[in-house]
C-alpha positions as CSV (number, residue, x, y, z in Angstrom):
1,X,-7.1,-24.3,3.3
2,X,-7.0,-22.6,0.1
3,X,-8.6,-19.8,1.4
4,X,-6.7,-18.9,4.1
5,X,-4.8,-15.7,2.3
6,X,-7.8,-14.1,1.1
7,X,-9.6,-14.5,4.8
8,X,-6.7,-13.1,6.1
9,X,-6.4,-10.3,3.3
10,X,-10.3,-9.7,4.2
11,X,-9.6,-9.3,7.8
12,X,-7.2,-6.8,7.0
13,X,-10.0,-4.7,4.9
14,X,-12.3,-4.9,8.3
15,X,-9.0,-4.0,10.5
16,X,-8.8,-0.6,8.2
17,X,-12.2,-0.1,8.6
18,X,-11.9,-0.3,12.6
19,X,-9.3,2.2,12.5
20,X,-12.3,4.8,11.5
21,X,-13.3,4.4,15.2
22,X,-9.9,4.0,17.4
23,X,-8.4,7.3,18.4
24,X,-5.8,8.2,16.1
25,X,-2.5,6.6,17.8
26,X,-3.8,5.4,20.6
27,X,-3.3,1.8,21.8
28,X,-6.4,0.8,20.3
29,X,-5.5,2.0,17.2
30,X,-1.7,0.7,17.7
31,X,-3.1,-2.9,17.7
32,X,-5.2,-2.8,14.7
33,X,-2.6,-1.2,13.0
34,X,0.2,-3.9,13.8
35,X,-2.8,-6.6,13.2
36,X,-3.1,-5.3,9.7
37,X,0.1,-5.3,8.8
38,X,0.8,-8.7,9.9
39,X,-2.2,-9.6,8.1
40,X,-0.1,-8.3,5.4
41,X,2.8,-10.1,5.4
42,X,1.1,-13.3,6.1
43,X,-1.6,-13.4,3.6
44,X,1.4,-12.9,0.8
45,X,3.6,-15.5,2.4
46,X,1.0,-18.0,2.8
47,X,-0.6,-17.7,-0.9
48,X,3.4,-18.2,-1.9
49,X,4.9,-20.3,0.4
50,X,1.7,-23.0,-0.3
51,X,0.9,-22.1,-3.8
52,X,-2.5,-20.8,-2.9
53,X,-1.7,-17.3,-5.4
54,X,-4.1,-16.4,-7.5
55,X,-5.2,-13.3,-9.3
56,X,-8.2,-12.2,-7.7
57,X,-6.2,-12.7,-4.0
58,X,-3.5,-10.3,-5.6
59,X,-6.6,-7.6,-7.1
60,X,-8.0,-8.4,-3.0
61,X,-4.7,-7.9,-1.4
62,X,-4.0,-4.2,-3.6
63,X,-7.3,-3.2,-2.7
64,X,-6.8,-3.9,1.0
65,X,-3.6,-2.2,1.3
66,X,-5.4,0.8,-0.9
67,X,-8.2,0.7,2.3
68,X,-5.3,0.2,4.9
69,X,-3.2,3.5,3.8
70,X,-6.1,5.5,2.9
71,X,-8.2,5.1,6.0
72,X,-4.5,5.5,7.8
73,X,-3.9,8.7,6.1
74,X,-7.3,9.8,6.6
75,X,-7.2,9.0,10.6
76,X,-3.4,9.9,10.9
77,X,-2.5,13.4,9.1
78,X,-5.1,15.4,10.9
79,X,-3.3,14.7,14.9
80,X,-0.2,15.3,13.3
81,X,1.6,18.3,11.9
82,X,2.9,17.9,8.2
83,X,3.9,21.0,6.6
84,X,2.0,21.9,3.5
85,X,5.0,21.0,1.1
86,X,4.4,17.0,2.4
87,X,0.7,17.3,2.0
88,X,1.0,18.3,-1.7
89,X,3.7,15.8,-2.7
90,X,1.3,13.2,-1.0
91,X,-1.6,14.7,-3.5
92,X,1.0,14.3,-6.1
93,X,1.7,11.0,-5.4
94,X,-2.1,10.0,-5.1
95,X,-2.4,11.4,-8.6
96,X,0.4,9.3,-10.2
97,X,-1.3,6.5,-8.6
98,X,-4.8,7.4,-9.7
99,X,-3.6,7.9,-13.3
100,X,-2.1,4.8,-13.0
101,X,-5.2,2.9,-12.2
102,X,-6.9,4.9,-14.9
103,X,-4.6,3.5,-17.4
104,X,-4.9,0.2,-16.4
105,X,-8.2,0.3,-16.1
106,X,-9.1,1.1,-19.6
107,X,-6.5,-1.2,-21.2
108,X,-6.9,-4.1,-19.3
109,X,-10.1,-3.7,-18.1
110,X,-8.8,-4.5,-14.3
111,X,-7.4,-2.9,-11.4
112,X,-3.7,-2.7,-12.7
113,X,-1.8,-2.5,-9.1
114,X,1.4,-3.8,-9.1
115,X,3.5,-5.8,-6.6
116,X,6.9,-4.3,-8.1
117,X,9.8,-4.6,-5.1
118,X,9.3,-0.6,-5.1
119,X,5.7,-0.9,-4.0
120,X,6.8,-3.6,-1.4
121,X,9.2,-1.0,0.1
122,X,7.0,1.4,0.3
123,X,4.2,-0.5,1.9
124,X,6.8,-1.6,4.3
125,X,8.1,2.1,5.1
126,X,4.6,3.1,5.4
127,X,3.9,0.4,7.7
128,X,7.2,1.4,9.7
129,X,6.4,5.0,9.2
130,X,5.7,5.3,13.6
131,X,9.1,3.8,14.2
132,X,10.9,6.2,11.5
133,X,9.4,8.8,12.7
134,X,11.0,8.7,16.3
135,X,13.7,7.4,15.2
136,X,14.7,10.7,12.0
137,X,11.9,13.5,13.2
138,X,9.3,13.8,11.0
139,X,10.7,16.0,8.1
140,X,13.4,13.4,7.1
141,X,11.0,10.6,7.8
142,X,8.0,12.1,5.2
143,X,11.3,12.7,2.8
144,X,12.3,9.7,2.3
145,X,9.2,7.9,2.4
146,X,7.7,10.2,-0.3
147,X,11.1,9.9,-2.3
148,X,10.8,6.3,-2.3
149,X,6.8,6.8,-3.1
150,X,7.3,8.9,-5.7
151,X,9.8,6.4,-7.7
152,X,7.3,3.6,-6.8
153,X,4.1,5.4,-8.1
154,X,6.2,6.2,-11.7
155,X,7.6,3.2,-12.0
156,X,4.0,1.3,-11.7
157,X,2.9,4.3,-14.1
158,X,5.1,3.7,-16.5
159,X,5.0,-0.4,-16.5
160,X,1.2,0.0,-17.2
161,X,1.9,2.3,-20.0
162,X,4.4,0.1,-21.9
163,X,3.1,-3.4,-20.6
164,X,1.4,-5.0,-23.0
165,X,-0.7,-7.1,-20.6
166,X,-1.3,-6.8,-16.6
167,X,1.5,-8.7,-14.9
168,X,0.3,-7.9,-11.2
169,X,3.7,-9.8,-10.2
170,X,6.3,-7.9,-12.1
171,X,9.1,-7.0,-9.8
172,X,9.8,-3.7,-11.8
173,X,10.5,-1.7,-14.5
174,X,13.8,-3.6,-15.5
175,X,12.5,-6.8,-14.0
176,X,10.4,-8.9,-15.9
């Protein structure tokens, strides 16, 4: 029973990987994306909700949602138009997080991502990112998301810099 939140965190790293063969937005690729994100939020719930947390099922679960927006990205930003501007903040992002890992790599010898409540928005904005995007067009859609991002990528950056050991579970920079 244990194991149900990493099979489920595993299943989302598979689900990603599908996405490398659905057409970009098309129903196919619709329903993987909605069964990894529900993966998502039920691998997390169930590890809390029946005390089956543990750290490698937090290193599993960063790396899956590292596959999941990655492989997303990758499949995504090519069938739709982003202006050059987006595509560089998304670069700059995707260095803040890179440095990140760096530092926490070589000072706690792990993978230092963090579920801070930032991160968790973010996730969830990506994951909502369709919806937003018919909802505010897709200039004040990549804005906000990438706002939000960006405060969420220096906030994790600058918790592994001061943090004197990796708490994966820190809620955020003023939050212990």
């Amino acid at each position: 029973m244990g194991h149900i939140p990493n099979a489920l965190t595993v299943a989302r790293i598979v689900g990603s990987v599908l996405l490398l063969w659905a057409k970009p937005l098309s129903p196919e690729f619709m329903l993987i994306y909605l069964f990894c994100g529900v993966t998502d939020v039920l691998d997390g719930f169930i590890a809390r909700r029946f005390r089956f947390a543990s750290s490698f099922g937090a290193t599993l679960d960063s790396v899956a949602d590292c596959c999941f927006i990655l492989i997303t990205l990758f499949r995504v930003i090519p069938v739709i138009y982003l202006p050059m501007w987006c595509l560089f903040w998304i670069g700059g992002i995707t260095l803040i997080k890179g440095c990140s890992l760096f530092i926490g790599l070589m000072k706690y010898r792990a993978l230092a991502f963090l579920h801070t409540y930032l991160n968790k928005v973010t996730g969830g904005m990506l994951f909502a990112f369709p919806i937003l995007y018919l909802a505010l067009g897709m200039e004040l859609s990549v804005v906000l998301l990438c706002v939000v991002a960006s405060i969420a990528a220096i906030e994790e950056l600058t918790i592994n810099i001061v943090q004197k050991d990796l708490k994966r579970n820190r809620k955020g920079f003023f939050c212990k």
